[in-house]
N, C-alpha and C positions, 0 to 999 in steps of 0.2 A: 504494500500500500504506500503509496507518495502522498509525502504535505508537501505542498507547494506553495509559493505567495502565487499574487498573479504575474510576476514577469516569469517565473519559471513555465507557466502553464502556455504564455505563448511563446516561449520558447521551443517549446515542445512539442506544439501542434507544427509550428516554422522546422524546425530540425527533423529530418526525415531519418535519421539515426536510431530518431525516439519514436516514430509514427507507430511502432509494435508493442513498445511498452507503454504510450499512452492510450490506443486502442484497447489493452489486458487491463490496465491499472484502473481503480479507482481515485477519481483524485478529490478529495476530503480536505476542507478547511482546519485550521488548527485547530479552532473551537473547539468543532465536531471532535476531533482526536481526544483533546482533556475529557471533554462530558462523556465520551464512552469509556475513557481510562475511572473515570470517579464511578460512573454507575455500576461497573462492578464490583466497588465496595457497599454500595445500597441506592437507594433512590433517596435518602432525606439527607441534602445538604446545606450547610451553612457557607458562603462566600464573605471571603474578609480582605477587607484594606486595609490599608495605616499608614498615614503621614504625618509627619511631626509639624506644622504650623509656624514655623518658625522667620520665615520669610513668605516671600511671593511665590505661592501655589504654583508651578508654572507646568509648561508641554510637557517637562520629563515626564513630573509626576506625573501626569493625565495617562503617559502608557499604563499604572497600574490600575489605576479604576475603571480605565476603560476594557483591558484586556481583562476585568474582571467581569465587567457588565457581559463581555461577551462568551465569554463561557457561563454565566448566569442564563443568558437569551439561549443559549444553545443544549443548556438542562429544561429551561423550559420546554423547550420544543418537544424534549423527549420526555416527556409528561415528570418530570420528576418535582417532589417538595423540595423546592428550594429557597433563600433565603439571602439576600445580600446586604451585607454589615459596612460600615465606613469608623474606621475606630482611630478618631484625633489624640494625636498623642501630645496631650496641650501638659503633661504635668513632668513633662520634659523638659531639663534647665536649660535655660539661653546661655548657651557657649561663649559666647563673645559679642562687643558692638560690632553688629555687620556692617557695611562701607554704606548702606540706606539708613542707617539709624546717626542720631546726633550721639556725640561725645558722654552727655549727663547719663545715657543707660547704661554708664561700666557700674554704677552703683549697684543696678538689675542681675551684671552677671551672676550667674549659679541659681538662681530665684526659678520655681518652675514659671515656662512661660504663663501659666492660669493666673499668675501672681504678679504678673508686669503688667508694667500701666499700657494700654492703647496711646501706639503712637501716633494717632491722629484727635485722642480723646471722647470720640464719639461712641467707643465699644467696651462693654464690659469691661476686657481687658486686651493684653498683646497676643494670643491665640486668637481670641474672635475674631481681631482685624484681618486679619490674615483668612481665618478660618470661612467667615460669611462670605466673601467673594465667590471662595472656592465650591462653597456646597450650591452657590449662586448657576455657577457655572455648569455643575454636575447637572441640574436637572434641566437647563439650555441643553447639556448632550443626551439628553434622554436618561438619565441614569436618578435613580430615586430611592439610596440604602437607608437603612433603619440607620441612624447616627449616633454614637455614642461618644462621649469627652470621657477621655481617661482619667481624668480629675475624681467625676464625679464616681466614675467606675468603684474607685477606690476610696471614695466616703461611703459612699453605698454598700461598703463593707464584702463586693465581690472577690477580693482578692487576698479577704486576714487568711484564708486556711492555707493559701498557697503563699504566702509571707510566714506563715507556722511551720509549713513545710519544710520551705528553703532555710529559715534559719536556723532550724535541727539537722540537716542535712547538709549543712553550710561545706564539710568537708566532702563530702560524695561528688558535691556540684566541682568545688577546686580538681578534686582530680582528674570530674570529667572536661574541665578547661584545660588544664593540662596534657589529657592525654589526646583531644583534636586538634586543639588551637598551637599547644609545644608553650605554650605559654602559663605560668604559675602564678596567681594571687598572691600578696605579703600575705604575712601572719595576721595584719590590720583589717584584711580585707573582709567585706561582707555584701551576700546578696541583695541587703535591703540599704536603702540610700536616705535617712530620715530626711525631715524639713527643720533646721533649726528655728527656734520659736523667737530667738531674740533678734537675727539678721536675716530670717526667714530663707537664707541659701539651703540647695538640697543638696552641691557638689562639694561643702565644705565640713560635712558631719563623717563622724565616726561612730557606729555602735559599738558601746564599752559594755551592754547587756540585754537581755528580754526575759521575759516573764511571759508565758504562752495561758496562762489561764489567766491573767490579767492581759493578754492581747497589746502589752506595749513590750517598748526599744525605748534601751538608754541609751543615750548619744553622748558626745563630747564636739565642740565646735572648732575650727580654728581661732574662732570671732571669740574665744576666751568663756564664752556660754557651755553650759552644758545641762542638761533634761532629758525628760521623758515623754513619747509622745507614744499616742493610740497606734496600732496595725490599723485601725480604718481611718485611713485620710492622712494619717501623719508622716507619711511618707510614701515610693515606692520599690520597688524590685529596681535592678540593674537592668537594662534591657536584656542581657542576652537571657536574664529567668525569669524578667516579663513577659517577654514577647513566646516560648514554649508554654507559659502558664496560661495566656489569655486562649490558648488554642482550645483546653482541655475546658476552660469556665467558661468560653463561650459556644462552643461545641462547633467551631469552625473544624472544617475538613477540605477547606480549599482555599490559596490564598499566594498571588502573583507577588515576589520581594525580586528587587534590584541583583545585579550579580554582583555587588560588593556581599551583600550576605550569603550568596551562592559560594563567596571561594571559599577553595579548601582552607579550612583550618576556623570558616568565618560562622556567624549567628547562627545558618539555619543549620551546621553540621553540629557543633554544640547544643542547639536546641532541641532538635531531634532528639537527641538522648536523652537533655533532663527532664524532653516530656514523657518519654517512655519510662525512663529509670526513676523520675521521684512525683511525676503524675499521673504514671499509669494510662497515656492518649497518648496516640500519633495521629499527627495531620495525613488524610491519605491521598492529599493532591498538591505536592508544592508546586508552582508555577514559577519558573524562574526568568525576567526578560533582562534584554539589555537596556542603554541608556540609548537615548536621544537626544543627538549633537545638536549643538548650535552653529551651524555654516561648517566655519576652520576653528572656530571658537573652542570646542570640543563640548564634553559632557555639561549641562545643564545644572546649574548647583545656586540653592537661593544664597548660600554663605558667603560666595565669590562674586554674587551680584550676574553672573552669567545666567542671564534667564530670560523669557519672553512668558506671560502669565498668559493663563488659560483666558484670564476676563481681557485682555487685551484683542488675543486672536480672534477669539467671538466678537469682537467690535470689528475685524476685518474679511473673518471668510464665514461662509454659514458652518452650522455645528457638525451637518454631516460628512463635511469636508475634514475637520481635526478627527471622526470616528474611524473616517476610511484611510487617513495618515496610519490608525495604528493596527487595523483591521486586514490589510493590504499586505504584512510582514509580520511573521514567525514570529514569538514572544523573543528568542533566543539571538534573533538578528539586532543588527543596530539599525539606530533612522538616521540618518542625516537632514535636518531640517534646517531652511533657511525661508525667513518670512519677508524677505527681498520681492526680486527676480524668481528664483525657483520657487516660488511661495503658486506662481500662475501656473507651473505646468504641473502641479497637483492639483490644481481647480482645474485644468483643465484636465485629467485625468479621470476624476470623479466626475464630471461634465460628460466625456464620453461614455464613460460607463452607465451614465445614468440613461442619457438618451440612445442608446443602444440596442435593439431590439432582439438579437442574435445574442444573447450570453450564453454563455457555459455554466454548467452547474454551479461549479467555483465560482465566476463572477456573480454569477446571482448571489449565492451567499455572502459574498462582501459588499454586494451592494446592500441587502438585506441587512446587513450587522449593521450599516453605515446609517441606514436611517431610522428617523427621530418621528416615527409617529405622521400626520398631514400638516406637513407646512405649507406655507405658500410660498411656490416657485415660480420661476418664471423661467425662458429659454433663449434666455440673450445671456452669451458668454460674457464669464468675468471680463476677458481681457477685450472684447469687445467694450462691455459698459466701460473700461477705462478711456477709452478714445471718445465713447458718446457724453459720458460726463466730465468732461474738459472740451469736447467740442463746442459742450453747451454751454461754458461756464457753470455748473452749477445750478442751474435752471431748471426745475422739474418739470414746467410742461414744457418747455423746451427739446429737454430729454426723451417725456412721452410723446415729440412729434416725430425727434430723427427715429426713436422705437420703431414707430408707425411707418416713418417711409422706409425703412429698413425690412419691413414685410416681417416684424417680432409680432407675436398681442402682445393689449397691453392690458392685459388681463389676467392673476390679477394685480390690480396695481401694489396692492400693499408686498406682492412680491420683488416687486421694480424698485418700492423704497426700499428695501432690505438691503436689495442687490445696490441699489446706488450707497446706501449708508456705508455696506461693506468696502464699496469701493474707493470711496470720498476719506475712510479712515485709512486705507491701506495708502493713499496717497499723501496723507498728509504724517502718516505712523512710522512707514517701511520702503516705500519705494524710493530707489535711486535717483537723482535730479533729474538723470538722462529720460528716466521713465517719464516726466512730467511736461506739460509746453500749457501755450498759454496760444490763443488763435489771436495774429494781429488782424486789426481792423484799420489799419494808415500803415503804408510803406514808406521805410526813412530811405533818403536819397544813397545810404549809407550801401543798402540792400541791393537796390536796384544797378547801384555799377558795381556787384558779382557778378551779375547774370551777366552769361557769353552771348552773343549774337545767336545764337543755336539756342539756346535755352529761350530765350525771349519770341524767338519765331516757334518753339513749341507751345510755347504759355499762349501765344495768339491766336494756331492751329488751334489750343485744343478749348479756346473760349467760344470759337464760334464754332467747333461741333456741337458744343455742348448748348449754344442756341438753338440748333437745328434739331436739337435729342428731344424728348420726355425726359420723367424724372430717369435715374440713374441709380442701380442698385449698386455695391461693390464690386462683383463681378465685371458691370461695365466699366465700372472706370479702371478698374485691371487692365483688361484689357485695349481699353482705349490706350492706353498710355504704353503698353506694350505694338501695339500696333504702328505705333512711329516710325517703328525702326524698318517696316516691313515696307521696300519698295513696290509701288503701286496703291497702296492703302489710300483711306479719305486724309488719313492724321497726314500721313508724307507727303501726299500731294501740297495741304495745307502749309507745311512747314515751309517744301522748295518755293511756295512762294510768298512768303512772306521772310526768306534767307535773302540776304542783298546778296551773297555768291554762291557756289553753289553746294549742295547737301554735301555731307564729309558721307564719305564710302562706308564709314561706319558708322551709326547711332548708340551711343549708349545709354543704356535704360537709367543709369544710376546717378549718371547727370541731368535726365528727366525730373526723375524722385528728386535731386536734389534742387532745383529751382521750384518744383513746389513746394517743399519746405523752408525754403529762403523766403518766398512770397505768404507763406500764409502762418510762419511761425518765426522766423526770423532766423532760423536755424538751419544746417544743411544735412538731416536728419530728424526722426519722428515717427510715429507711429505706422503701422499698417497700412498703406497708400489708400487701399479701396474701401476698408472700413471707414478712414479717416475721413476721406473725399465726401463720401455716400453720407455722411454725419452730418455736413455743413450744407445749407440751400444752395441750389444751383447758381442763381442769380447771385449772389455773393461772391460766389466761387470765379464764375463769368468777371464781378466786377474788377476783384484783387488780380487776377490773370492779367487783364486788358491795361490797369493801372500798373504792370511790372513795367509796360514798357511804352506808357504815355511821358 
């Protein structure tokens, strides 16, 4: 049986090497692959996430909720009870001030984040701000997990018996970190992490003891404090005896983590163990994927400030365009994402996939995983509305008229704003300068002595066909404008006489393109010729032509 993304599949179908094996084979999305590998452990599963809150939610993360949402979709399919959890790991201490935070939060560091002030002031605390974006975002992509704050997990007293656990077993855990990781805790060291009560840090205490039938940890501080606080709420687990105990308390059995926990020696190898060896539960589906780059930037990380947030993207492309980013590629692959330039040949990707009538099992599935329920769509390409919303300035029934003569519907509209919003952000958020122009409406004298004699006797050919025409879809002005160069044609006839000598034996199309965009954008370069042209009214078009070379 072959997984495949979709470049592999036409690859496949194109490779006649493979025409015998892809003929025999079945070819099965990932999804599918995990929800058959889980169901025969049983049919009632729990789906889990976790992010720590600590910065800007951004694309990396988005690969695990989403790639969990979709082996979530792909147990439902297969009638199974299932269940998907999103678990904020808000009571997690803030490491350091990150290069977005001011200087006064180093007083913050060690503090869990549930316990730091909201840097913008408006949220509970420094976990919400962060956190509400993000769950903001989640149900833009169709995704809608039961939520839970580790904070609260842990007053709610979910976790004293596995904080009872670990800290009578304190030595079984050391040796089982020692004998995956090669690594040995001090003598100091302990599973559980208190909160000190006087400088409220949680990365600064010591347990000096506990009492399990009174349910507390005695600490000692650096901060020269020292107390006693509850198993419920006054602290928590180390991650790596967190994250195997939430497995077993929250009956999760499936659950996508990064390959930094995937390497040997790392989280999920130790964890494995202590859930079996001192909680009695294994997880029976780890998912493990990779990261998702930023251009040449590399791995996505909120610490380093290398990030693009999920709430930003959604202000530039629709949602099932970030679904099909990670739906498209094997958990275990990496993405390469850039939200430039390459940011359009994923929209246009999903664009053909979507209007594509002929899919493959495979493509249907990923089309299927990729979408969010009934939106409103519409069928004028991203990279198209880029050229109409600058054609137009801006303008929305403007817009809705080049739509119209463009042979789009414009129907329905609230999908045209979507598309124009997406596009209007991604222009002003991400695109390159080169990507952007501005249509002049007065030619500076400046412009007009570029144009060659040749360029100027085209602009003039091609004003008064364009009197002679109807309107003009893309395709015609392609080809008009390609047609120049072709002796005998209406364009070349036009041209040799309005040349004061005579036609050059050759025509170049790219000296064409280039005096219409000298004349109508100031530039010797620009968008899509026939798109562009077909954007703007003829009679405009006609006027800026005739004015190159009045």
């Amino acid at each position: 049986m072959f997984i495949l993304n979709v470049y592999s599949e036409v690859h496949f179908k194109k490779n006649p090497n493979f025409q015998m094996w892809y003929s025999m084979e079945e070819i099965i999305h990932w999804a599918d692959v995990i929800a058959e590998k889980a169901l025969r452990s049983g049919s009632k599963h729990i789906i889990a996430t976790g992010i720590t809150p600590s910065g800007h939610i951004h694309i990396g993360n988005m690969r695990e909720v989403v790639t969990a949402d979709a082996v979530y979709r792909a147990l439902l399919e297969k009638g199974a009870d299932v269940k998907q959890i999103y678990i904020a790991d808000n009571f997690d201490p803030l490491r350091k001030v990150y290069p977005f935070l001011p200087e006064s939060y180093a007083e913050h560091v060690g503090k869990p984040l549930s316990e730091v002030p909201c840097p913008c002031g408006k949220c509970k605390n420094y976990a919400e701000h962060f956190l509400l974006p993000f769950l903001e975002s989640l149900n833009r992509l169709g995704i809608y997990p039961e939520v839970y704050r580790a904070d609260e997990l842990y007053r709610q007293g979910l976790y004293t018996e596995a904080i009872k656990t670990a800290l009578i077993k304190r030595d079984e855990i050391v040796k089982i970190l020692h004998e995956v990781s090669g690594k040995t805790p001090g003598p100091e060291w302990s599973p559980f992490n208190p909160v000190c009560k006087a400088c409220g840090k949680i990365t600064t205490t010591q347990v000096t003891g506990f009492d399990v039938e009174a349910e507390s940890v005695d600490y000692s501080c650096s901060c020269g404090s020292s107390g006693t606080v509850p198993m419920e709420g006054g602290g928590k687990l180390t991650w790596r005896v967190d994250w195997p105990a939430r497995w077993g308390l929250l009956g999760i059995t499936a659950e996508p983590f990064g390959k930094d926990h995937a390497s040997k020696g790392g989280s999920y190898d130790t964890g494995k163990r202590i859930s079996k060896e001192l909680y009695g539960y294994e997880l029976l589906q780890p998912i493990e994927y990779e990261w998702i780059m930023l251009g040449r930037k590399g791995a996505m990380s909120s610490s380093t400030g290398v990030v693009v947030s999920i709430s930003d993207m959604l202000k530039v492309v629709p949602p099932e365009v970030l679904r099909y980013l990670i739906m498209r590629t094997k958990p275990e692959k990496h993405i390469r994402f850039d939200p430039s330039l390459p940011l359009l040949t994923l929209v246009d990707e999903y664009e053909h996939l979507r209007s594509n009538p002929n899919l493959s099992g495979f493509e249907e599935k990923v089309l299927s995983l990729s979408k969010i329920g009934e939106a409103f769509r519409t069928d004028i390409p991203f990279k198209h509305m880029i050229t109409i919303c600058q054609a137009a300035g801006g303008d929305f029934d403007r817009i809705l008229d080049i739509v119209k003569r463009a042979g789009y519907r414009t129907e329905p509209e609230e999908g045209i704003r979507n598309l124009v919003d997406n596009v209007e952000n991604w222009l002003e958020m991400f695109a390159p300068e080169d990507a952007k122009f501005e249509v002049k409406t007065e030619l500076s004298p400046e412009i007009k002595a570029t144009l060659s004699e040749m360029q100027k006797a085209f602009l003039l050919a091609l004003a008064g066909t364009l009197e002679q025409k109807g309107e003009c879809d893309a395709e015609d002005y392609h080809n008009l404008i390609y047609s120049a160069r072709d002796p005998g044609s209406e364009m070349y006839e036009k041209i040799s006489k309005y040349l004061p000598g005579p036609v050059p034996q050759e025509i170049k199309p790219k000296e064409l393109f280039k005096a219409i965009y000298m004349v109508l954008l100031g530039q010797p370069s620009g968008p899509k010729a026939g798109w562009f042209l077909s954007s703007l009214e003829k009679d405009f078009l006609i006027k800026q032509f005739r004015s190159a070379v009045d």
